[in-house]
C-alpha positions in Angstrom: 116.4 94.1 89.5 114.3 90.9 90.9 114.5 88.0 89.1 111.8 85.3 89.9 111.8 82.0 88.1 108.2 81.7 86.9 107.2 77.8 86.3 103.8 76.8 84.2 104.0 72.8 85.0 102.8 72.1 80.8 101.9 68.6 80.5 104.8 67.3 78.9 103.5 64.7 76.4 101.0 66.1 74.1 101.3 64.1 70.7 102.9 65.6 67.7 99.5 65.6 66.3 97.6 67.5 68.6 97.0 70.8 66.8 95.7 68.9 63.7 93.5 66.9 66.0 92.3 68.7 68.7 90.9 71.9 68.4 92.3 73.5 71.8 94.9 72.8 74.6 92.1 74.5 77.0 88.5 73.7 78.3 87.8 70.6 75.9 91.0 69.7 76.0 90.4 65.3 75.8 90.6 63.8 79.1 92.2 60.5 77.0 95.5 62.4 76.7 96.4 62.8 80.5 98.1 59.5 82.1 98.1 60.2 85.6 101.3 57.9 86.5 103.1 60.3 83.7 101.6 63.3 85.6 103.0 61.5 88.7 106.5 62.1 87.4 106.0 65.1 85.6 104.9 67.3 89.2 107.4 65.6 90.8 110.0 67.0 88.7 108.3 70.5 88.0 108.6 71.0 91.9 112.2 69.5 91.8 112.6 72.6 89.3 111.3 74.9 91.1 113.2 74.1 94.4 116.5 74.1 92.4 115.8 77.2 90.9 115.5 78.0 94.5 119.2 77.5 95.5 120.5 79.1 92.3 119.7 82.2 93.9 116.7 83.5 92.0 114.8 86.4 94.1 111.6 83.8 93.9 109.5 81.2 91.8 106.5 81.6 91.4 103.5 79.2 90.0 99.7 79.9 89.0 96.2 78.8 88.7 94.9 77.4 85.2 92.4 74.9 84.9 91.1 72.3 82.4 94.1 72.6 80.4 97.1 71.1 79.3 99.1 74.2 79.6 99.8 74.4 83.3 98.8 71.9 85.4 97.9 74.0 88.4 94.4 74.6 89.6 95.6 74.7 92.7 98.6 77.2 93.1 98.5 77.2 96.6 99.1 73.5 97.0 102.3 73.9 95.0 103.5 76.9 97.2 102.7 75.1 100.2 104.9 72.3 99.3 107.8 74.9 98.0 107.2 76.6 101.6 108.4 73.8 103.6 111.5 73.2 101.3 113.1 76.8 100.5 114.5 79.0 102.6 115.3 82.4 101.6 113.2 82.4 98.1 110.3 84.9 97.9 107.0 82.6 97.2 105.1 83.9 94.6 101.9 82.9 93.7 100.8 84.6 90.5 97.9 83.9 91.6 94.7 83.4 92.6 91.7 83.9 90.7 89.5 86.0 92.8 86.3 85.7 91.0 86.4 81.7 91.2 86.8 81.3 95.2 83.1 81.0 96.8 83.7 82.4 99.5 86.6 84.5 98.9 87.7 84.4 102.1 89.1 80.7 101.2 91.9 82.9 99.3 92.6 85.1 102.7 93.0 81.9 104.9 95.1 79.7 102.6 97.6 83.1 101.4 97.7 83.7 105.7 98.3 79.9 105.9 101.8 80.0 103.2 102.9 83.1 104.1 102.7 81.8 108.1 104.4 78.4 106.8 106.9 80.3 104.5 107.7 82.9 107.0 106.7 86.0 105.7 107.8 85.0 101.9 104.7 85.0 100.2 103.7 87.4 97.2 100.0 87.5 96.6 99.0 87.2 92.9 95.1 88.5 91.9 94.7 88.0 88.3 91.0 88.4 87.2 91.5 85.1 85.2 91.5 84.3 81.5 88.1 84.2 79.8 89.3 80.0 79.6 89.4 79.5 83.1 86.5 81.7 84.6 83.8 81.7 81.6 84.2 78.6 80.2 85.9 75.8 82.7 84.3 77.7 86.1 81.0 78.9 84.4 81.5 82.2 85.7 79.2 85.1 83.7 82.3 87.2 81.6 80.3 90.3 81.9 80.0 90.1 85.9 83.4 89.2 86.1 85.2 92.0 87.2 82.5 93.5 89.4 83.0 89.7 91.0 86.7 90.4 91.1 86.4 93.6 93.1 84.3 93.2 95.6 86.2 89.3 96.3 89.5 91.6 96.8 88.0 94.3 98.9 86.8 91.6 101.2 90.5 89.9 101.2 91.8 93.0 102.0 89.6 93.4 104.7 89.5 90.4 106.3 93.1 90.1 106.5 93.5 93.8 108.3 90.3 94.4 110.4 91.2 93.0 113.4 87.4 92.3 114.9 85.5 90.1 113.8 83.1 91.6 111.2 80.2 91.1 108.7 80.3 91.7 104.7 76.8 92.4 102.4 78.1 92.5 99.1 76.3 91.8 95.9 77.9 88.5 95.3 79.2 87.9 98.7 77.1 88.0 102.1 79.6 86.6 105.8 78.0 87.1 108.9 80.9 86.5 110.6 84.5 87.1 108.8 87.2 86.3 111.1 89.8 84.5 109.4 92.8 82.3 111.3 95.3 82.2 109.9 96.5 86.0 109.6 99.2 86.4 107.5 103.2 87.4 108.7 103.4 90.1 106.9 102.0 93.3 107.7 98.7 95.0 106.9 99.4 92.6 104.1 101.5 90.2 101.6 102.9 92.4 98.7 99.9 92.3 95.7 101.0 92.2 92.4 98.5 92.2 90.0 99.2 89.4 86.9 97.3 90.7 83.7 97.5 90.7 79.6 97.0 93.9 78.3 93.5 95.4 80.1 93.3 98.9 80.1 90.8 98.4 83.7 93.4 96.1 85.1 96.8 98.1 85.1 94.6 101.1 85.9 93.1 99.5 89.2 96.6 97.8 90.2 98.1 102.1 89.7 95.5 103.3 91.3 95.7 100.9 94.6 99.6 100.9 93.8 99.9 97.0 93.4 102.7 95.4 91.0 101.5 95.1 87.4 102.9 92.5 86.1 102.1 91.7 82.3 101.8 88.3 81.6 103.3 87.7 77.8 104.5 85.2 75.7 105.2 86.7 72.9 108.0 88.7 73.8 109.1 92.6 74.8 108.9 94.0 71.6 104.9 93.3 71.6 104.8 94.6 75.0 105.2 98.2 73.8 102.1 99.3 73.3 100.5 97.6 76.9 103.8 98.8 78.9 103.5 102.4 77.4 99.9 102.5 78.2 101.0 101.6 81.4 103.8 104.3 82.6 101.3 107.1 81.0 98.5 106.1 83.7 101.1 106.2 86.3 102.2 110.1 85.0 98.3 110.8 85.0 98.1 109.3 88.7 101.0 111.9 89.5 102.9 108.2 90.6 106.4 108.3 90.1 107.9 105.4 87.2 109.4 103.5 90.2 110.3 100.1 87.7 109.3 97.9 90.5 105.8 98.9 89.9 106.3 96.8 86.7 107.0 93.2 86.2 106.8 91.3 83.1 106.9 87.6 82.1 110.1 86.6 79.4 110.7 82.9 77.9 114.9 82.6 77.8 116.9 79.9 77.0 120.6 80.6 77.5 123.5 78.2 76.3 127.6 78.7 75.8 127.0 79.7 72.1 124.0 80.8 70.5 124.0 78.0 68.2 123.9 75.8 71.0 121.0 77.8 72.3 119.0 76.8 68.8 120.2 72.7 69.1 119.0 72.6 73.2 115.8 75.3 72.7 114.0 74.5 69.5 112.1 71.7 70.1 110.7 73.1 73.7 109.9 76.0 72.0 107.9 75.0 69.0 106.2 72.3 71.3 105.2 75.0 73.7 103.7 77.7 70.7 102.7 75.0 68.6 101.0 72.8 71.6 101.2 74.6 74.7 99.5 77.9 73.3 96.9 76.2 70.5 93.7 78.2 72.0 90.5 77.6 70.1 89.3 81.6 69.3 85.4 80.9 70.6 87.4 80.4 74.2 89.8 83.1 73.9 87.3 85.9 74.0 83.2 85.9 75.2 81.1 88.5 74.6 81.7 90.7 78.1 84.7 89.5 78.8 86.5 93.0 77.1 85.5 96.0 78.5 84.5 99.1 76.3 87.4 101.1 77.7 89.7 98.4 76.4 87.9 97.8 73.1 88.6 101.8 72.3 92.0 101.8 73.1 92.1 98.9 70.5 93.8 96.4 73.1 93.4 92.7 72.9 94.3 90.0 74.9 97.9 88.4 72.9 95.7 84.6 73.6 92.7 85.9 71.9 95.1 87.6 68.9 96.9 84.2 68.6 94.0 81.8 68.6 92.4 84.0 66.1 95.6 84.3 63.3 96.5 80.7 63.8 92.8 79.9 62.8 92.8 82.2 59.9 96.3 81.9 58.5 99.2 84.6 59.1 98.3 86.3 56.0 94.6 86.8 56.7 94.1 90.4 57.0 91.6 90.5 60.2 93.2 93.1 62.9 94.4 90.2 65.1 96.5 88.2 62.4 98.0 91.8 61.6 98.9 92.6 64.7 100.4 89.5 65.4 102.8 90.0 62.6 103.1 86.7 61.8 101.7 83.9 64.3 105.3 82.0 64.6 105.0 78.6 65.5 108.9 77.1 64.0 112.3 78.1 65.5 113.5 80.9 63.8 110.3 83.0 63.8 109.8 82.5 67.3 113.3 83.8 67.7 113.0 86.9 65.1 109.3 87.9 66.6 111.3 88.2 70.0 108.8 85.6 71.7 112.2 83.6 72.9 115.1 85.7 74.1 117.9 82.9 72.8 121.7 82.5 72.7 124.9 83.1 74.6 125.0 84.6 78.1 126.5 88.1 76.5 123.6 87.4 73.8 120.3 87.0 77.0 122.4 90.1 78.7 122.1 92.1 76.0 118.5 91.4 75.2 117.4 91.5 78.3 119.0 94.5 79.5 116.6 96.3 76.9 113.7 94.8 77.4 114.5 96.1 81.0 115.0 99.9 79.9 112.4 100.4 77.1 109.8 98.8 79.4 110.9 99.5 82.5 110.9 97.1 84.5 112.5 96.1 87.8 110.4 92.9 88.7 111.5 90.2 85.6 109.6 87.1 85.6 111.6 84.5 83.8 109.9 81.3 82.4 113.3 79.3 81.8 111.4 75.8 81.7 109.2 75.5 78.7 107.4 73.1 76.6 108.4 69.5 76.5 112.0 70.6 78.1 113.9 67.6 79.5 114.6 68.1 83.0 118.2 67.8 82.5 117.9 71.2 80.5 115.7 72.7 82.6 118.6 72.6 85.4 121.0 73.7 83.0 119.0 76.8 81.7 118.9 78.3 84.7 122.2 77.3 86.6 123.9 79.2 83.2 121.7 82.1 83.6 122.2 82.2 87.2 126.1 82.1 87.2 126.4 84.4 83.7 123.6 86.6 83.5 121.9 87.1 86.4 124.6 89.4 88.4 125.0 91.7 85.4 121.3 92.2 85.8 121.2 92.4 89.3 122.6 96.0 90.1 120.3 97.3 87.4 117.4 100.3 89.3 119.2 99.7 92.3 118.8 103.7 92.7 115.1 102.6 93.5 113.7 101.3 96.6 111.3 98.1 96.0 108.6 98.2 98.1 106.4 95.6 96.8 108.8 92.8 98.2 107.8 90.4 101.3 109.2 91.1 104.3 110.0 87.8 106.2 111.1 87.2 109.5 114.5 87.1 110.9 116.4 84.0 110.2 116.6 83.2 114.0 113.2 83.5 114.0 112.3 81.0 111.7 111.7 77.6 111.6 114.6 75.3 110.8 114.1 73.7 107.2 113.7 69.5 108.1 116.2 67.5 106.2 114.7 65.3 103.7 113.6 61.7 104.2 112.1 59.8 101.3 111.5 56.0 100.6 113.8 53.5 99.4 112.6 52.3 96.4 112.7 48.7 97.9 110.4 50.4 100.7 107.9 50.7 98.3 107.6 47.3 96.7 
């Protein structure tokens, strides 16, 4: 099994009073809220996360692109692989990812993926998500019912443009290049693995079997609310005739892992009810536009986990509408975060156990671990995984190993690679 630590950079310092003041964490989010010298410290740190989750041996780390939100503050994923490029070593990069439909031209997301996977070495993993409905429709303007017709012709001319090897021209609907011919090219060869990030689109895991890209479903509310999505899922790979290799599959978990569980509930409770209660407070008119959810999904009765969440916490967990119901009950303190399964918590035999099932039932191999959540301290956030990676992590590890994964990079040789420079910074007395 891979194990990728999976970072969201959440602002850090909403006030306890944002839900009952602000109506969403996303698109109107007030600009009077973000102090850019706290932000200062807060990336600096995220990426001093990421790197040390780095040498604790995870498979990779991985980031993503939000914007106008105080949920994650990347709009830029590729400027926070870059910098993670040039200071790991042996980590796979992933970039989970890029939202296709937003690049104008998309051939900005060919040359800057060549560009990190050139700088990295070969290490890259290249992320497509469509994009939520509160990044393309509402922050980016984009028309949700063009959307995925914007998508798919964006990644066909990725595709292309990274493996034609002449230079060539490209009349799309939404895309016209007289001359594609993109330097960089990426390392790896005809292409960076694609794993396609998504939350519970029937069109989406379809297209990502289909092409055979990783489908990786992007939850936060836990494994035993993936059922239905991951099911859906495996039976459109048995209708493809594909085989139910696991590393087809990844899937985002929160985990906090301590000596005792009780520890677990002292260190992890106040992260976790900042990050549902904060990090995830979605206003319902962003979470789904008319056009954004295909027909296909609608009949299957999918819906996005954001949009079911917005819409119960708005109308109570005892409202009857579908989405409260099939949320259960929207938890938002410590213990019903824990029950619902959103947070695998609790001793190292405690996050083994868990996760080991959530591997089997859902099947699996690619596990994408968010281990830094909320307002966590940084001191914790080294902690959580250092435990995980010295007490969890090789019990996991042989898991599928009867499979062959062959959506992983390919990097060069070490003795072909670059050496990593050492590390110079400032005095502080440099800087005065």
């Amino acid at each position: 099994m891979k194990m990728l630590w999976f970072h969201l950079m959440p602002y850090t310092e909403l006030p306890d009073d944002f839900k009952e003041k602000h109506p969403s964490v996303w698109v109107d989010i007030h600009s009077s809220l973000f102090d850019p010298k706290r932000a200062h410290h807060m990336y600096n740190d995220f990426l001093d996360e990421l790197e040390y989750a780095a040498e604790c041996g995870y498979d990779a780390i991985c980031c993503n692109e939000h914007h106008s939100n105080g949920y994650g503050l990347m709009p830029s994923p590729n400027l926070i692989a870059t910098a993670l490029a040039r200071r790991t070593t042996d980590t796979a990069i992933c970039v989970m990812g890029n939202s296709l439909a937003l690049y104008n031209p998309p051939t900005r997301v060919a040359e800057e993926f060549a560009m990190i996977d050139c700088i990295s070495g070969g290490r890259l993993i290249a992320g497509f998500p469509v994009g939520t409905p509160m990044d393309t429709t509402y922050a980016y303007g984009q028309n949700p019912s063009m959307l995925r017709e914007r998508y798919n012709e964006a990644h066909d001319l990725v595709m292309r443009a990274w493996q034609e090897k002449d230079t060539f021209a490209f009349n799309g609907r939404f895309n016209q290049q007289r001359y594609v011919n993109i330097w960089p090219r990426p390392i790896q060869e005809p292409h960076p693995p694609i794993w396609i990030p998504g939350a519970g689109s029937v069109e989406t895991w379809r297209w990502a079997a289909e092409r055979d890209y990783v489908f990786c479903y992007l939850s936060y509310y836990g494994y035993k609310m993936a059922q239905t999505v991951m099911k859906g899922f495996w039976a459109e790979m048995d209708r493809l005739g594909k085989d139910r290799n696991p590393y087809r599959a990844g899937f985002a978990q929160v985990v906090g892992v301590a000596e005792s569980r009780q520890q677990a509930m002292d260190l992890y409770t106040e992260p976790a009810e900042y990050f549902y209660g904060r990090c995830l407070h979605v206003d319902p008119r962003f979470a789904s536009p008319p056009g954004y959810t295909t027909e296909a999904t609608q009949r299957v009765g999918l819906e996005s986990q954001v949009k079911m969440a917005a819409e119960a916490s708005k109308a109570g967990p005892s409202a009857q509408q579908p989405s409260a119901m099939k949320m259960q009950s929207l938890a938002r303190d410590m213990k019903g975060i824990v029950d619902n399964g959103y947070v695998i918590v609790g001793s190292p035999d405690d996050v083994t156990d868990q996760l080991m099932e959530l591997a089997k039932t859902l099947n699996v191999g690619q596990l994408m671990l968010l281990m830094q959540f909320g307002s966590m301290s940084k001191d914790v956030t080294k902690y959580n995984p250092r435990l995980f990676a010295e007490k969890v992590m090789p019990r996991l590890k042989p898991l599928f190993s009867e499979w062959e994964n062959k959506w992983w990079p390919k990097p060069l040789r070490v003795a072909e690679r670059a050496a990593l420079p050492a590390f110079a910074g400032s005095s502080p007395a440099a800087a005065e």
